[in-house]
C-alpha positions in Angstrom: 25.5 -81.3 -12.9 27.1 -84.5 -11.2 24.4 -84.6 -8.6 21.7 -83.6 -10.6 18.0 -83.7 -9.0 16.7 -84.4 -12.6 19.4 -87.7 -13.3 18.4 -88.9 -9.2 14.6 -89.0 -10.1 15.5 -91.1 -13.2 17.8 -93.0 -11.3 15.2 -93.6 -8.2 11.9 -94.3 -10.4 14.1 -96.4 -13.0 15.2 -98.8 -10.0 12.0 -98.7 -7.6 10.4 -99.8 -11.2 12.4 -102.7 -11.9 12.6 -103.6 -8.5 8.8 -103.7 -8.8 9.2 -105.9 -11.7 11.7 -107.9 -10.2 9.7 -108.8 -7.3 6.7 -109.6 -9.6 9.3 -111.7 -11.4 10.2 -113.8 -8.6 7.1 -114.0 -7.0 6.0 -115.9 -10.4 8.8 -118.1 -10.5 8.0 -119.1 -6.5 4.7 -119.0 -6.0 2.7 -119.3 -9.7 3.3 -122.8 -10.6 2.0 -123.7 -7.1 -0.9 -121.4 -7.8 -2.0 -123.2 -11.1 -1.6 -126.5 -9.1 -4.3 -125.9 -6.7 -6.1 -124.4 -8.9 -6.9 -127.3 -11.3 -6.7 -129.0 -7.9 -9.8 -126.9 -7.2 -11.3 -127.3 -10.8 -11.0 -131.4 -9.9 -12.9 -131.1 -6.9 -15.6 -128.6 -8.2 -15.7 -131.7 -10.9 -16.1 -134.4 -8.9 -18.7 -132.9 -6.8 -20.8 -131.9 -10.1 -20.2 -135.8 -11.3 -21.1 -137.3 -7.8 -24.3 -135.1 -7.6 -25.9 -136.3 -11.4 -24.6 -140.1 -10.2 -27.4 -139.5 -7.0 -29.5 -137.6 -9.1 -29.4 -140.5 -11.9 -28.0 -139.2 -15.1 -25.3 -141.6 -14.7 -25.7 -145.0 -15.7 -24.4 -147.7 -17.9 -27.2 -146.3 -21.1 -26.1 -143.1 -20.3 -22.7 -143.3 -20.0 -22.4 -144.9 -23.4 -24.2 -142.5 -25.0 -22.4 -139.2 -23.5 -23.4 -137.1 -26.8 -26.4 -137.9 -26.8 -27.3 -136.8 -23.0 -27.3 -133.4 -21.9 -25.7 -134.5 -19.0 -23.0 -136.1 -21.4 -22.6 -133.0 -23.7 -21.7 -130.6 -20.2 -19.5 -133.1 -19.3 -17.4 -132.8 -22.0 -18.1 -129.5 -23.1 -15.9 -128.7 -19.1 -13.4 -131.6 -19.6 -12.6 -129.6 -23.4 -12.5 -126.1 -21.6 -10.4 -127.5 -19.0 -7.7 -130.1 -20.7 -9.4 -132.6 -19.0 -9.3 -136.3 -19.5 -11.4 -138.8 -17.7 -12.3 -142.1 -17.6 -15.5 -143.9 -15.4 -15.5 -147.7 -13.9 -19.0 -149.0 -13.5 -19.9 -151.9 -11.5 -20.3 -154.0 -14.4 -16.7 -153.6 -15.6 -17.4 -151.3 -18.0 -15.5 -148.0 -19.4 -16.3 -144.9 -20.2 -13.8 -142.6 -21.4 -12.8 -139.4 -23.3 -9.2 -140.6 -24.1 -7.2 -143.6 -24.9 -9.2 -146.4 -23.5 -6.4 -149.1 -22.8 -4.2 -146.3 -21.6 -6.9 -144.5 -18.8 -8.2 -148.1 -17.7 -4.7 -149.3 -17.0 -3.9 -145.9 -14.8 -7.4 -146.2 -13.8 -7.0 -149.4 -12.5 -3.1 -148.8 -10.8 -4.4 -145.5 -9.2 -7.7 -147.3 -7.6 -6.8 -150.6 -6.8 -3.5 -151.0 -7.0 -0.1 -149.0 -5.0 0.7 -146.5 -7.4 4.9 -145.4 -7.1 5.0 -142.8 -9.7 2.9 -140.7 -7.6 5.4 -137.6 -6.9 3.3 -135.3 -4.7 -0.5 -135.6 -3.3 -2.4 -132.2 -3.5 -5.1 -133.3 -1.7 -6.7 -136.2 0.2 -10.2 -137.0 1.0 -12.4 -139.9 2.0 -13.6 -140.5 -1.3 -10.6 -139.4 -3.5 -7.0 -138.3 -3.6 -5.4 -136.0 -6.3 -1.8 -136.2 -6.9 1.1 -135.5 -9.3 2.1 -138.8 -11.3 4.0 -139.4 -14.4 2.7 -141.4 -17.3 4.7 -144.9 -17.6 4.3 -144.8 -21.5 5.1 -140.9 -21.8 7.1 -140.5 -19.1 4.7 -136.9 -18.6 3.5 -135.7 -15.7 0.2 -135.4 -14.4 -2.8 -133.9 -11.8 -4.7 -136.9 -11.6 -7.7 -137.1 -9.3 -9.3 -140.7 -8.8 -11.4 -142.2 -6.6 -15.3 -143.8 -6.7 -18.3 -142.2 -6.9 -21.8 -142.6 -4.4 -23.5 -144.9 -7.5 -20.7 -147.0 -7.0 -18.4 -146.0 -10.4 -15.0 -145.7 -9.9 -13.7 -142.7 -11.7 -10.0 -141.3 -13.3 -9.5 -137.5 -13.8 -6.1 -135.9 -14.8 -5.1 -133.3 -16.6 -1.3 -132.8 -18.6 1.0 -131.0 -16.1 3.4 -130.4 -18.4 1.0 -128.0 -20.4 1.1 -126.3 -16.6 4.8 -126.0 -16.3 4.5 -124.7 -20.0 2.0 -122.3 -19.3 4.2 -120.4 -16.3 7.3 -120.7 -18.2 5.5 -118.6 -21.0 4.1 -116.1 -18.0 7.6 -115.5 -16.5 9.4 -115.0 -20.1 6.3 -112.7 -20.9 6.6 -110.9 -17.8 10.8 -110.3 -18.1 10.4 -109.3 -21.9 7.2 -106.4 -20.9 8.8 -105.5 -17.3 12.0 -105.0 -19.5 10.2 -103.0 -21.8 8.7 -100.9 -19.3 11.4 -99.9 -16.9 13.2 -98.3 -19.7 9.9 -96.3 -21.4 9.7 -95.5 -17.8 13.3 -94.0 -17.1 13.4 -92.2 -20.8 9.6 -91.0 -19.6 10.6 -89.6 -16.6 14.0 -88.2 -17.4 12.0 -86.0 -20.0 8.8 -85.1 -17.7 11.6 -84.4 -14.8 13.2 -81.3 -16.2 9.6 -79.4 -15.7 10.2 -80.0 -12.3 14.2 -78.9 -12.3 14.1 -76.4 -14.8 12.5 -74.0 -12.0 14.7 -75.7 -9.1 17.6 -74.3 -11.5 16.4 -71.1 -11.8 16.1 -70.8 -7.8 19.8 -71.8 -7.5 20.8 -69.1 -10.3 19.0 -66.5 -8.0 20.3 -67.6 -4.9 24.1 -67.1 -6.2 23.3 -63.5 -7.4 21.7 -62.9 -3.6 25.2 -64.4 -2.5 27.1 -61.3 -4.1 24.7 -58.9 -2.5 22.7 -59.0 -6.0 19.0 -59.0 -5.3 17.7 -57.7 -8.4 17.0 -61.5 -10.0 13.3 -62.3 -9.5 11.8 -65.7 -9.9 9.4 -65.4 -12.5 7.6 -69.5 -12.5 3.8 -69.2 -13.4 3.3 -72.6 -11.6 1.3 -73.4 -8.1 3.3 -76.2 -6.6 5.6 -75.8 -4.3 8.3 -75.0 -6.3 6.3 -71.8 -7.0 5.9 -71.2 -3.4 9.6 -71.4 -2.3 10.1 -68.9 -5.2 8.0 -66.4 -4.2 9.3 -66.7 -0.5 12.6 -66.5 -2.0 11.4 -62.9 -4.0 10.4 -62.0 -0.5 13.7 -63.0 1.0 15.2 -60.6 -1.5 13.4 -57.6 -0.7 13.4 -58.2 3.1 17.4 -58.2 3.3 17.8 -55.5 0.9 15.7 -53.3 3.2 17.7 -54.7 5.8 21.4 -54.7 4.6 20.4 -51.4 3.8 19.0 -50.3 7.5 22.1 -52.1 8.5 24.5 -50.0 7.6 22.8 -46.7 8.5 23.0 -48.2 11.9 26.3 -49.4 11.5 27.8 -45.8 11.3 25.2 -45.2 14.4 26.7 -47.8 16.1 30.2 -47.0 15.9 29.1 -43.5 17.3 27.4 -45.0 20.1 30.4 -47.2 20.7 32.7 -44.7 21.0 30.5 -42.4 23.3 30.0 -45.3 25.4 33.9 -45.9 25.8 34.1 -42.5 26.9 31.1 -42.9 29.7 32.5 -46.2 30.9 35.9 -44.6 31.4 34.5 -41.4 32.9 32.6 -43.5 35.0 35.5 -45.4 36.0 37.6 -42.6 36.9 35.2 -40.9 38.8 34.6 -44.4 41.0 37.9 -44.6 41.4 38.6 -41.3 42.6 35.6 -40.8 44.8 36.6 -44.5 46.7 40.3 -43.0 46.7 39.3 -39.7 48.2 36.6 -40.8 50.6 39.1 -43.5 52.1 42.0 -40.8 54.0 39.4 -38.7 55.3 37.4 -41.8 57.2 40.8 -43.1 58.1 41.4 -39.3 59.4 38.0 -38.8 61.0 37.9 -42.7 62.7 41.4 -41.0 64.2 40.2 -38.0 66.0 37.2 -39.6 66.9 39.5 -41.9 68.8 41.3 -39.3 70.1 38.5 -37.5 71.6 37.3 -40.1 72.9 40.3 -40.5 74.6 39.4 -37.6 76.3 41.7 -35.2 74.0 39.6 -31.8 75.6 38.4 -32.0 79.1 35.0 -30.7 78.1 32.5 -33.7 78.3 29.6 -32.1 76.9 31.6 -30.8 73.6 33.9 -33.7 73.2 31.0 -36.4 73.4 29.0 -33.9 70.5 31.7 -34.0 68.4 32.8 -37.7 68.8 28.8 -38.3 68.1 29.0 -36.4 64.9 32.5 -37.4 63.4 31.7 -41.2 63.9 28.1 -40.3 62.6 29.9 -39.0 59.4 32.3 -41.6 59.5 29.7 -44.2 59.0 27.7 -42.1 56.2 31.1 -41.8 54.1 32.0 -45.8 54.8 28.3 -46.4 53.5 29.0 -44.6 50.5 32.0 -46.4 49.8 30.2 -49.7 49.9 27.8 -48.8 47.9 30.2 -47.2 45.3 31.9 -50.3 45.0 29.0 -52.4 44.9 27.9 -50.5 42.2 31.4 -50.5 40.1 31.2 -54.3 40.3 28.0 -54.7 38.7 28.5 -52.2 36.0 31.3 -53.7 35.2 30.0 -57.3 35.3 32.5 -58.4 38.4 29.4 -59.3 40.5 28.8 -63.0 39.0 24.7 -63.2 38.6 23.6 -66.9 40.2 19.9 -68.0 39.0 18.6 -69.4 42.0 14.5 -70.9 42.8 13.3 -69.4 46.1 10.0 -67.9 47.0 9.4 -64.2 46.6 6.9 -64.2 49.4 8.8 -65.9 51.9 11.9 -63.4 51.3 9.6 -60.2 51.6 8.0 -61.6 54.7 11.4 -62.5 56.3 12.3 -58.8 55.2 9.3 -57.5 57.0 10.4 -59.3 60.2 14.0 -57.8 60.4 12.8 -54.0 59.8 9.7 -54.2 62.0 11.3 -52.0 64.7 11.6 -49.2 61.9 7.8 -49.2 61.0 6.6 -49.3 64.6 8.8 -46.7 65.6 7.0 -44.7 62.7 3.7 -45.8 63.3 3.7 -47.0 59.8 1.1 -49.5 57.8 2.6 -51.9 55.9 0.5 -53.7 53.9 1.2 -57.2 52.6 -1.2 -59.7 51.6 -0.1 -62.5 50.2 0.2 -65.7 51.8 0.8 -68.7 48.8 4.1 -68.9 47.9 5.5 -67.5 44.3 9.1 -69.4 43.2 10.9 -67.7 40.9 14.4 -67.3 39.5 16.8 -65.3 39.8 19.6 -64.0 42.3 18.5 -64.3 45.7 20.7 -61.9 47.3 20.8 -59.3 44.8 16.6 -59.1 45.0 17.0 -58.5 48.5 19.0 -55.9 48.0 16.9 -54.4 45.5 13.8 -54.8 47.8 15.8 -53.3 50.6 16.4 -50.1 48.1 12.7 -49.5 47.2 11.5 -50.4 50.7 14.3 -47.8 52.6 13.3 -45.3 50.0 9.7 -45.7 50.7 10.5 -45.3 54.4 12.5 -42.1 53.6 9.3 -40.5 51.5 6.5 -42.2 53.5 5.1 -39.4 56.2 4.9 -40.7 59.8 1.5 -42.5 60.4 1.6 -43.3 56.5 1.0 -46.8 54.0 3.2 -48.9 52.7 1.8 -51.2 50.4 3.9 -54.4 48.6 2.1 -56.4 46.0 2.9 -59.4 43.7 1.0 -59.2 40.2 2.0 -62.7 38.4 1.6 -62.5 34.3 3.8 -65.6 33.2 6.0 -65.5 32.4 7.3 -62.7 35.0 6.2 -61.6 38.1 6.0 -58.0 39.7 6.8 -57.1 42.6 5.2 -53.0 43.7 6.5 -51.5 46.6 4.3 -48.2 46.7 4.3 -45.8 49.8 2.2 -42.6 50.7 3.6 -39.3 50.3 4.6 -36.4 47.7 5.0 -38.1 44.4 8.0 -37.2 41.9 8.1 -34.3 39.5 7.4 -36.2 35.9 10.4 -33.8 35.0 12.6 -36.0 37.4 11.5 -39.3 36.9 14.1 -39.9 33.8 17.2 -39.0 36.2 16.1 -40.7 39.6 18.5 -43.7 38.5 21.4 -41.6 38.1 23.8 -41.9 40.7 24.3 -39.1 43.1 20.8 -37.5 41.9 18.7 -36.1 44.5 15.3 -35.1 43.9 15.2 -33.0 47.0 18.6 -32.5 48.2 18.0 -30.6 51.8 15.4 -33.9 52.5 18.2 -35.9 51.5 20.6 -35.0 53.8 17.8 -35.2 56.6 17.8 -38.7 56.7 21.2 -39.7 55.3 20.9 -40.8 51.3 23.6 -41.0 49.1 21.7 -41.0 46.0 23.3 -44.2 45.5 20.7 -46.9 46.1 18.2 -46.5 42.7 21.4 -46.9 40.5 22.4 -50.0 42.3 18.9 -51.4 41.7 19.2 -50.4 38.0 22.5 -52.5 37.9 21.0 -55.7 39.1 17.9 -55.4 37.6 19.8 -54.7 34.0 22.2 -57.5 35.1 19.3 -60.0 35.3 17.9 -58.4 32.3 15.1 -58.2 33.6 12.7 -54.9 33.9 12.1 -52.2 36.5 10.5 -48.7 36.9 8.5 -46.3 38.8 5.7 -44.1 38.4 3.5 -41.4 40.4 0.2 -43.0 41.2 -2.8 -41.3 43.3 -1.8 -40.3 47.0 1.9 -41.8 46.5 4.9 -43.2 44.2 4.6 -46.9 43.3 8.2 -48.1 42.5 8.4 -52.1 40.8 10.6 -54.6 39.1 9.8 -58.3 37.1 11.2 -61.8 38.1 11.2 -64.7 35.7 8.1 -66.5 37.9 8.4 -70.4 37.9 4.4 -70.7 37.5 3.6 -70.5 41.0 4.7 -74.7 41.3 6.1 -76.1 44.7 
């Protein structure tokens, strides 16, 4: 593959590798030479302090000094001048000295360094009160040197140095060293890794081979890895993947041909229902136009008989206003059906709406004697179209006014369960028969036709509240509850904040 994972890890590993030896590369180039400068810096110092502390404690003098092998003091010191390259060379008050190297050749640099001004001194490494260590180069040689000098508390004045090219040799060999094994290693590392990689992509492979079979509908290939990484995992979620949409492509199109069924019955219900909206708002329209016009008439005194013509008026405008009603509702319910009413999600508070409800129908319960009861106080925000829930509040409460006997309860209640809220409206009275219940939302359906008619329902309102409430998509019911029916819908509640 172009893109192959197994050619990227090589890739990836084979650079982050010689980066790393890069880095390491330059960092010895910068920084090492540096390093081994302070170092024997260091190594001067540790010196000088080990010299200075014999000269107080005595094992330096002009008997010892000129018998160094023959001291033990002598025999460390040049055991550690040996170890470390290191030459020296000691001035003692008499003029005498002492040295591991060329004699002529450390007293004249001994002599320049101390007591005379020095100009081949290139760089200082460090300066104290009782010595300085610098780089210098050799006037004979032309080499360079770390040279520490300085005097002693016995009074000597002392030379150390040691060869700085054998330094600059050492970290030349470091660096070539370092390019010739990081060399070395980035490319056993890339042929390492391009070989242990196809463990890891031989599976990845085998996923992909799978997944162009379940691409075709195909979901008989299995991943069959033994491992427990995640490469394992993913294929066994994958076998799982498999099985699920078989079931489900399979489920699919049995409901598919169940669908199309359901389609076309719906089609047919939504144009019945359209027709028969239509027509009852077409018919119902003449005959209010018709009975408004004889109502005028008699009015206008069309019979001379008061009594009779004022009865008749009475019931023709009566009717008049039932059939109007009927229209309004009609159409109301045609335009939420057929999702012409826009829905607007509004915040108000359900509490303060019912209340306000309460107020503008108080004249109805006290003419009634009726109990409303109504107990909460807190206000409850939530969302959802304000004036379509008070028109579905005005349906459940009219219908409980309709069922409730005079005297009677009325109770409202707000039961919050986020993340909805429900509103009961339940009233006192003859509860539904369970055989009923499932057509209640129907329009036109009366559960008792003559009681109806009594008080002027159009069998109209429940199917309007079903509208909205399915508009919202939100839910609704009713059910018979002791001494009464308790009728309820859900909001979206806001959690109760201001």
């Amino acid at each position: 593959m172009k893109y192959s994972i197994r050619n990227q890890f090589t890739l990836i590993f084979g650079i982050l590798l010689a980066g790393t030896v890069l880095l390491c590369w330059f960092i010895n180039i910068t920084f090492l030479e540096d390093y081994y400068l302070r170092d024997k810096a260091r190594v001067l110092e540790n010196m000088y302090q080990w010299v200075n502390q014999a000269a107080l404690n005595g094992e330096m003098d002009d008997t010892k000094l000129r018998n160094l092998r023959e001291t033990d003091f002598g025999i460390e010191l040049q055991v550690f001048c040996s170890e470390n390259n290191i030459s020296f060379a000691f001035l003692t008050p008499q003029s005498f000295i002492i040295t591991n190297s060329d004699p002529v050749i450390m007293e004249r640099q001994l002599l320049e360094s101390v007591f005379g001004r020095d100009t081949r001194i290139s760089r200082f490494l460090a300066v104290a009160e009782r010595y300085q260590i610098g780089i210098k180069t050799d006037f004979v040689t032309q080499a360079e040197f770390v040279e520490m000098w300085g005097d002693l508390d016995n009074g000597y004045v002392f030379l150390f140095r040691i060869a700085f090219e054998g330094i600059k040799d050492s970290v030349a060999l470091a660096n070539r060293f370092l390019a010739y094994v990081g060399a070395a290693a980035v490319l056993m590392s890339g042929i390492i890794i391009f070989f242990v990689s196809k463990k890891t992509t031989d599976p990845i492979m085998e996923l992909a081979k799978i997944s162009e079979r379940m691409i075709d509908l195909d979901f008989e290939a299995k991943y069959t890895g033994r491992s427990r990484n995640e490469v394992a995992l993913l294929g066994k979620n994958i076998n799982a993947l498999s099985d699920s949409l078989e079931k489900t492509i399979s489920e699919l199109k049995s409901a598919n041909i169940e669908l199309l069924r359901d389609i076309q019955r719906k089609n047919e219900i939504d144009a019945m229902r359209s027709e028969f909206i239509a027509n009852v708002s077409h018919e119902l329209k003449t005959p209010i136009a018709l009975i408004q016009g004889y109502a005028e008439g008699l009015l206008d005194r069309v019979t001379d008989d008061q009594e009779s013509r004022d009865f008749y008026c009475d019931v023709i405008v009566d009717e008049a206003a039932k059939m109007n009603e009927v229209v309004k509702k009609l159409l109301t319910l045609n335009e939420l059906e057929f999702g012409q009413a826009p829905i607007t999600m509004e915040r108000f508070d359900i509490v303060l709406m019912i209340a306000n409800y309460l107020g503008s129908v108080d004249i109805l319960i006290k003419q009634r004697e009726l109990t409303v009861i109504f107990n909460e106080r807190e206000a409850v925000y939530v969302w959802a179209d304000e004036f379509k829930v008070i028109e579905v509040i005005n349906n459940y409460f009219t219908n409980a006014l309709n069922h409730v006997p005079d005297q009677g309860v009325i109770k409202i209640e707000l039961t919050k369960s986020a993340p909805s809220v429900r509103i009961s409206i339940w009233n006192e009275g003859e509860r539904i028969p369970e055989e009923n219940i499932p057509y209640i939302w129907d329009k036109f359906y009366k559960v008792d036709k003559a009681r109806t008619r009594t008080y002027g329902g159009s069998g109209i309102g429940l199917s309007i509240v079903r509208a909205i409430m399915e508009a919202m998509n939100r839910e609704y019911g009713v059910m018979n509850v002791e001494n009464g029916v308790l009728f309820w819908f859900e909001l979206e509640w806001d959690g109760g904040k201001a």
